[in-house]
C-alpha positions in Angstrom: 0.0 0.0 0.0 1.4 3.3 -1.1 0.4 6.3 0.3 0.0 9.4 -2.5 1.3 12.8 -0.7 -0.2 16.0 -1.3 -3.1 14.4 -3.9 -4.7 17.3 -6.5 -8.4 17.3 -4.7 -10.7 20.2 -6.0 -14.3 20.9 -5.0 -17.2 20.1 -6.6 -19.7 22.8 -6.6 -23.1 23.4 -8.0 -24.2 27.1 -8.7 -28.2 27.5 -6.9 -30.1 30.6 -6.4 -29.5 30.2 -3.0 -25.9 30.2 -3.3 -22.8 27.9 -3.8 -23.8 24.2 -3.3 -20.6 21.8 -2.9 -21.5 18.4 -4.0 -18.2 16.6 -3.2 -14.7 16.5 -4.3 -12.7 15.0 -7.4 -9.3 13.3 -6.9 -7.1 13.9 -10.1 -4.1 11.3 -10.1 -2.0 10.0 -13.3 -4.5 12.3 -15.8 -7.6 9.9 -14.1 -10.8 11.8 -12.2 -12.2 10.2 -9.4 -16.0 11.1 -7.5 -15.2 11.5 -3.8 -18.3 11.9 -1.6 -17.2 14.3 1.2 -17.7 17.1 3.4 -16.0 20.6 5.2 -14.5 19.3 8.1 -12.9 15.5 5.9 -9.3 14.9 6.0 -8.8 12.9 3.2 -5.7 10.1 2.7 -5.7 8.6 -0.6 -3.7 5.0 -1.3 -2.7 3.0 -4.4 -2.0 -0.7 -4.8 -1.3 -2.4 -8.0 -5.0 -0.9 -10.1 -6.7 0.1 -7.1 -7.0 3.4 -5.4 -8.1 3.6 -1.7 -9.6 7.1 0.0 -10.0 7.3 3.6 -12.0 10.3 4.4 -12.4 10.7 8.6 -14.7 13.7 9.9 -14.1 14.0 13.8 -16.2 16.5 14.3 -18.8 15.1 12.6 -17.8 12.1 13.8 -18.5 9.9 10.4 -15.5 7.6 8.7 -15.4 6.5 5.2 -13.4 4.4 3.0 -13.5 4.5 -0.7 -12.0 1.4 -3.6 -11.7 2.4 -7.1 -10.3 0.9 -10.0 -8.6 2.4 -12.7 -9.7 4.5 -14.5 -13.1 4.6 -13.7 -14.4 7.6 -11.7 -16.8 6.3 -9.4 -16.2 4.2 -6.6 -16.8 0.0 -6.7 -17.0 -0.1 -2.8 -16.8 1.5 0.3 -17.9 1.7 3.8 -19.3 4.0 5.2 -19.3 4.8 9.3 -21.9 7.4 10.4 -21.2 7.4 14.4 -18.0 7.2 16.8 -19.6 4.0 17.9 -19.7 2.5 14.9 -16.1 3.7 14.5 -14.8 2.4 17.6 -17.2 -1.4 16.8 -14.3 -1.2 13.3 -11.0 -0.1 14.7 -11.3 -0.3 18.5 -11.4 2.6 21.3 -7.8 3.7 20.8 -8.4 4.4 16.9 -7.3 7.9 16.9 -4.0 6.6 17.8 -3.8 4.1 14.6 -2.1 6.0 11.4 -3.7 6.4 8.0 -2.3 3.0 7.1 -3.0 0.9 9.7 -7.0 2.4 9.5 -7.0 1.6 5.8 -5.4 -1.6 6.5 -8.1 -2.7 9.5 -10.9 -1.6 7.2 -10.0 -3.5 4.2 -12.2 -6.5 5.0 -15.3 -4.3 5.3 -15.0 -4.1 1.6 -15.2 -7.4 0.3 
């Protein structure tokens, strides 16, 4: 698992009457666009291995996870998972998981994807 430092990730955003409207956020990597669901607040961590691509997205204050596969070049995601408490972050990774790295989230999470 390779970990891609400082990954091009622009915002997404829909014109309204109301306003601005930010739909999400697109991953550009090796002249490929990829569809990450996200929000203000994500810190984002983006993996490859061999065709694959791998975002983890964590929101502490919102207190949501997510974790992203996609293949090569396609822009949409073929699996993920999706946490939308701490408890059901903690149930995943354990009580301590604010003191795993990146890797060793992506790597404990990997299994909720198959």
């Amino acid at each position: 698992m390779q970990p891609i430092h400082c990954p091009s990730i622009k915002v997404h955003s829909s014109q309204l009457d109301q306003g601005t409207y930010i739909n999400g956020f697109i991953l550009e990597h090796q002249g490929n666009n990829y569809q990450l669901p996200g929000s203000a607040g994500d810190t984002i961590y983006v993996f490859t291995q061999s065709i694959a691509i791998y975002v983890l997205a964590t929101n502490k204050g919102l207190g949501h996870m997510r974790l992203n596969a996609y293949m090569v070049p396609q822009p949409d995601a073929i699996n993920g998972v999706y946490m939308h408490t701490p408890q059901e972050i903690i149930d995943h990774l354990g009580a301590e998981w604010e003191q795993l790295s990146p890797t060793e989230m992506l790597e404990n999470l990997m299994d909720c994807l198959i």
